[in-house]
C-alpha positions as a Markdown table, in Angstrom:
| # | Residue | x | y | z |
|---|---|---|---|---|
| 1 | Unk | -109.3 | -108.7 | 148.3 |
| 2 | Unk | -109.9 | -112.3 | 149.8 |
| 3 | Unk | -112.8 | -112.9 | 147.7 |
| 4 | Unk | -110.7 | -111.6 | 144.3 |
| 5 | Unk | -107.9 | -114.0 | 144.6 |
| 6 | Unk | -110.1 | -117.0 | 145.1 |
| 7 | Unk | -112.1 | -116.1 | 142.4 |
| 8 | Unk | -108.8 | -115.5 | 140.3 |
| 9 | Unk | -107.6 | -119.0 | 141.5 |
| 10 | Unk | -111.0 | -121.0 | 140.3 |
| 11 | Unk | -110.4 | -119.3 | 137.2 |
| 12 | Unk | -107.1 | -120.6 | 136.7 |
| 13 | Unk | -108.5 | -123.9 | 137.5 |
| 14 | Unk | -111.2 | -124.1 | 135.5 |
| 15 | Unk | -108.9 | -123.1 | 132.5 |
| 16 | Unk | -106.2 | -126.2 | 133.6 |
| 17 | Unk | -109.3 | -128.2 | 133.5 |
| 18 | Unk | -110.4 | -127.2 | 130.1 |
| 19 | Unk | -106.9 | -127.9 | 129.1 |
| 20 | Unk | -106.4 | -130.9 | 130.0 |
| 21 | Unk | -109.3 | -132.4 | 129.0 |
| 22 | Unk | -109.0 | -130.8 | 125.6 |
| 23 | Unk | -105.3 | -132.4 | 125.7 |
| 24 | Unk | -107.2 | -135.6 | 126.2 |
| 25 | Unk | -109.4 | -135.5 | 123.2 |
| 26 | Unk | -106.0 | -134.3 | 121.1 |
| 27 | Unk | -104.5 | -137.6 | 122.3 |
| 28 | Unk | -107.1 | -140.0 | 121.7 |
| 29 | Unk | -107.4 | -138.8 | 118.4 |
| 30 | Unk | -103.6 | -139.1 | 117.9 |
| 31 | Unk | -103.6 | -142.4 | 118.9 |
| 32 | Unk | -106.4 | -143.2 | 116.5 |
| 33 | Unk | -103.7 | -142.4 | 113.6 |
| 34 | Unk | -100.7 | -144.4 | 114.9 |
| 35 | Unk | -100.1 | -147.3 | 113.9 |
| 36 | Unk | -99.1 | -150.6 | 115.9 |
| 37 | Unk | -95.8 | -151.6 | 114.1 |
| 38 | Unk | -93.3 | -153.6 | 116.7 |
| 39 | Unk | -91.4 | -156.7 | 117.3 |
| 40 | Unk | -91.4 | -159.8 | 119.6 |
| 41 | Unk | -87.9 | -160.8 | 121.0 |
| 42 | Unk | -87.7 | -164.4 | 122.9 |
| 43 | Unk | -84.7 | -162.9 | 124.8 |
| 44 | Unk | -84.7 | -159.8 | 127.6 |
| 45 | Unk | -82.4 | -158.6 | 130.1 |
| 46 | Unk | -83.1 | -160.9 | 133.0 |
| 47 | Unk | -83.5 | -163.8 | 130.2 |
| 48 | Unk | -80.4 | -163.8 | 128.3 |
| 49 | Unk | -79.6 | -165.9 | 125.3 |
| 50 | Unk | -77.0 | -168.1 | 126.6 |
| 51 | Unk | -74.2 | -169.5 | 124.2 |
| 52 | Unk | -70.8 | -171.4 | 124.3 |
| 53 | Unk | -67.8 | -170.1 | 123.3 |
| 54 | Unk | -67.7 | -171.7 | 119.3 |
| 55 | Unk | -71.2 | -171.6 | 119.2 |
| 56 | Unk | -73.5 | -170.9 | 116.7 |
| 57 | Unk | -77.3 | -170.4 | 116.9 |
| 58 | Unk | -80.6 | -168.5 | 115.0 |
| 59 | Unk | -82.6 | -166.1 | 116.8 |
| 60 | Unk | -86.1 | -165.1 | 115.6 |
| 61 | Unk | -87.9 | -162.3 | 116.3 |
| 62 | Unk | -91.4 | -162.0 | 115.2 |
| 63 | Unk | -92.8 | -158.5 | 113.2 |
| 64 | Unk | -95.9 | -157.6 | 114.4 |
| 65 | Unk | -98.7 | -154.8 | 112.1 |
| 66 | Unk | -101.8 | -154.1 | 114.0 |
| 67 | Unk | -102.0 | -151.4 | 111.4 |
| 68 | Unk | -104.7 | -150.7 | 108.8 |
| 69 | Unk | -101.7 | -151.2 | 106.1 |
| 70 | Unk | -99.1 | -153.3 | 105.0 |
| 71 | Unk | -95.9 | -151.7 | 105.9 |
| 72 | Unk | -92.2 | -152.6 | 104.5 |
| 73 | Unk | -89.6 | -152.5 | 107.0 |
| 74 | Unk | -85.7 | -152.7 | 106.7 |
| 75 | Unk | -83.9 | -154.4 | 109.4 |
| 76 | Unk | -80.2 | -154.0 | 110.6 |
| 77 | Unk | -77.9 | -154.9 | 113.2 |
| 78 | Unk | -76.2 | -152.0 | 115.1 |
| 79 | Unk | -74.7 | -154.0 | 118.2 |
| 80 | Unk | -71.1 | -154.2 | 118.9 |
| 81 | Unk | -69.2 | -157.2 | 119.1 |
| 82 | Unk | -69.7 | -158.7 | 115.4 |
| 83 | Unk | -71.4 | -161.5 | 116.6 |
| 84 | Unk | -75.0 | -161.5 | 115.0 |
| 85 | Unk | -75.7 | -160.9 | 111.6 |
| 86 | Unk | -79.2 | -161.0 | 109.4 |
| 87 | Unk | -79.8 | -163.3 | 106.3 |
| 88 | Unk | -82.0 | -160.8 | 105.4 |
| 89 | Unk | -82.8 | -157.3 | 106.1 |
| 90 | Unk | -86.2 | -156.2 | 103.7 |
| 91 | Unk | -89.5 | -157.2 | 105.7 |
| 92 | Unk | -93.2 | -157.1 | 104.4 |
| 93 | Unk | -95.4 | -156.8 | 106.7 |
| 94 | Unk | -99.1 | -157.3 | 106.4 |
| 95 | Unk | -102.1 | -156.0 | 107.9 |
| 96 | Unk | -103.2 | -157.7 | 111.3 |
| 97 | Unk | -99.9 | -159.8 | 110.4 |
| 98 | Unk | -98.0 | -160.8 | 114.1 |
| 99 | Unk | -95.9 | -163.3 | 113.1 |
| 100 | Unk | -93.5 | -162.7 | 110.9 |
| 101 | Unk | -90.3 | -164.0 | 111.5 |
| 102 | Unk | -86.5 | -161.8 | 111.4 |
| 103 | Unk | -84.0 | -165.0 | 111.7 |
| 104 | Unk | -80.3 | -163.2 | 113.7 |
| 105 | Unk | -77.7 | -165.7 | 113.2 |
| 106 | Unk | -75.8 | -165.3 | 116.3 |
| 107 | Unk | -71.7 | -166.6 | 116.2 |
| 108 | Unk | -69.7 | -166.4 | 119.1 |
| 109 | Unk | -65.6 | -167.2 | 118.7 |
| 110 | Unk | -64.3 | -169.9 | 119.8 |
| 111 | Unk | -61.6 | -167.6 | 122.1 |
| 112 | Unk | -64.4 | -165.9 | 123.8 |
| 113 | Unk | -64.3 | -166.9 | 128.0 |
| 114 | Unk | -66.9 | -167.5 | 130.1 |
| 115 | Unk | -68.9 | -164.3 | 131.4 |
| 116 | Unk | -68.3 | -162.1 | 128.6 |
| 117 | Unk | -71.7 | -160.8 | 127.1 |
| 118 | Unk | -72.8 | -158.6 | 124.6 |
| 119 | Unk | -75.7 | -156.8 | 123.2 |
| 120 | Unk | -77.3 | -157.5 | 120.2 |
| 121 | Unk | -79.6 | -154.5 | 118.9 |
| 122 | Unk | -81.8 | -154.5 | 115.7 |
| 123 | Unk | -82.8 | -151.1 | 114.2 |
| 124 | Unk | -86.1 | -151.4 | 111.9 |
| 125 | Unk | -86.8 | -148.3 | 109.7 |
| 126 | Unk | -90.2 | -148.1 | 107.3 |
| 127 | Unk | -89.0 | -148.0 | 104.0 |
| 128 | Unk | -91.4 | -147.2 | 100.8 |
| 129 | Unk | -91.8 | -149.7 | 98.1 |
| 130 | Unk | -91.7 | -147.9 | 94.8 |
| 131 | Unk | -94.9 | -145.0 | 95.9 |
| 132 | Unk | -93.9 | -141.4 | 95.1 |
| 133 | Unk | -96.0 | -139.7 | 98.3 |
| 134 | Unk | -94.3 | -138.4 | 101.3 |
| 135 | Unk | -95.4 | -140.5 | 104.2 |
| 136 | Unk | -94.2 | -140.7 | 107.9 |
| 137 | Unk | -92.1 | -143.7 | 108.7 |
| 138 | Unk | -91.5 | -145.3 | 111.6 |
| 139 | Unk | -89.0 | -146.4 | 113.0 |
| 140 | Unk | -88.2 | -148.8 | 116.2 |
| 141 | Unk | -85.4 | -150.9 | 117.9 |
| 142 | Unk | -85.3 | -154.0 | 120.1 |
| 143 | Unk | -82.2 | -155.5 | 122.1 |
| 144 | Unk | -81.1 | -158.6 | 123.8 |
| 145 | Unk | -78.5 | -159.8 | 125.7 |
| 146 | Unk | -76.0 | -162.7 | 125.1 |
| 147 | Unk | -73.7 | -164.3 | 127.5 |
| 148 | Unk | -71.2 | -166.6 | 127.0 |
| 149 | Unk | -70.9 | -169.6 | 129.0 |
| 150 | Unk | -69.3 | -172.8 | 130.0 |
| 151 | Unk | -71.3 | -175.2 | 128.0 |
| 152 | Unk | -72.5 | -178.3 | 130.5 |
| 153 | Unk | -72.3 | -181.7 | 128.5 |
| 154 | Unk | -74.9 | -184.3 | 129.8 |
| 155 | Unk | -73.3 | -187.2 | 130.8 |
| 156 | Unk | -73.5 | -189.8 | 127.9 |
| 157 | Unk | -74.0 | -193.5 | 128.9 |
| 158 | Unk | -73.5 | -195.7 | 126.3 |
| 159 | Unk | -76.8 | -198.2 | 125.4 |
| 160 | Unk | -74.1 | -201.0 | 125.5 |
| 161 | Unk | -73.5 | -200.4 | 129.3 |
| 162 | Unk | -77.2 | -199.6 | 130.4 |
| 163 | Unk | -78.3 | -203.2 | 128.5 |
| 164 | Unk | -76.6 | -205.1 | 130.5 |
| 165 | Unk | -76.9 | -203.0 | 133.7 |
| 166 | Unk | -80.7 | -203.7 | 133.6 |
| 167 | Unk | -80.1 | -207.3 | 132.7 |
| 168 | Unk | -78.3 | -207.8 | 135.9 |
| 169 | Unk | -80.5 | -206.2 | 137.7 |
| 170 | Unk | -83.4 | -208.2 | 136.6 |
| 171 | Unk | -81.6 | -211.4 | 137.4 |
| 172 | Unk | -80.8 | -210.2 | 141.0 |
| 173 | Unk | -84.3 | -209.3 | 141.3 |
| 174 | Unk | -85.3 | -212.9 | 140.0 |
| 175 | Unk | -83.0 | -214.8 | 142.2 |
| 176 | Unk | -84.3 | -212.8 | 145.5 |
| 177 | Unk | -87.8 | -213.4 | 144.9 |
| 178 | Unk | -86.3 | -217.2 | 144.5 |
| 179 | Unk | -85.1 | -217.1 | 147.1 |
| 180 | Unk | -87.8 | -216.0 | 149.0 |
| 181 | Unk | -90.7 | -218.1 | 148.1 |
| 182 | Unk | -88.3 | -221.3 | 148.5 |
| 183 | Unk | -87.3 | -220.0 | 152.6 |
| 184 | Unk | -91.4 | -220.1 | 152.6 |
| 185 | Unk | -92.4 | -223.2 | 151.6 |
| 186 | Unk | -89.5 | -224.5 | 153.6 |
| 187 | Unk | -90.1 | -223.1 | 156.9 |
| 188 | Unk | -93.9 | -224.8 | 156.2 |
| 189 | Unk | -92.2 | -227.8 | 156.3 |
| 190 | Unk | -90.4 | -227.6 | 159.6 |
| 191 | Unk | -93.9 | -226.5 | 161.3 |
């Protein structure tokens, strides 16, 4: 009865084997038929795009096609908030192309306070450009975050003052060195 059940149980394993390697092959072969269609976004969560309240700023992603085809892709903006919109939204995309750029203008009002944030998400569907066969389309998204902050002004100091500043300090400079060489050759004198 012993011997049954183990011979029962390497069965079972040799067919899980069989399976998954078969599975394998199904896969690689898959893969061979997909192609590489995404995007490159500058911004991710623990790198926000940081903006002032007021402020206004472009955002570009890049398209990437690793693909064998050109693809056409339609872009649009499904975040909340209001704050981003696209100049354009109808993509071609090239063959071996990675660096096509999706420009997101993103405006943040002026009444907005400090520490609010948002998410800005782009959908990207493949759309087909006057063919008449059925093909699969993909489709993809991409997000980033946007915080509003306090914007830091650098402190501005005016040519006018720094000029002079450096003047000064040249002439104090001058007159120490003076100074100097003339408490030298007098204290030769007095030896």
């Amino acid at each position: 009865m012993v011997h049954g059940a183990f011979l029962c149980h390497k069965m079972k394993n040799k067919k899980i084997k069989y399976l998954l390697i078969a599975g394998g092959i199904f896969a690689f072969f898959l893969l061979a038929f997909v192609e590489g269609v995404g995007v490159a976004a500058p911004y991710w969560e623990d790198n926000p795009l940081l903006v002032s309240p007021g402020e206004e700023t472009i955002v570009t992603l890049y398209l990437q096609n690793t693909g064998e085809e050109s693809i056409t892709l339609e872009a649009n903006i499904t975040s909340e908030g209001g704050i981003a919109t696209l100049e354009k939204t109808v993509y071609e995309v090239a063959s071996g192309e990675i660096d096509v750029p999706v420009e997101i203008e993103v405006s943040v009002p002026s009444d907005i306070g400090e520490g609010s944030t948002y998410q800005v998400s782009v959908s990207f569907k493949q759309i087909e450009m006057g063919s008449g066969m059925v093909s699969v389309a993909s489709a993809f998204t991409t997000s980033f975050p946007v915080k509003v902050v306090l914007e830091e002004k650098p402190s501005q100091i005016s040519w006018t003052l720094i000029v002079p500043l450096i003047i000064i300090v040249v002439i104090i400079l001058l007159l120490i060195v003076v100074k100097k060489v003339k408490d030298k050759k007098s204290s030769k004198k007095f030896k």
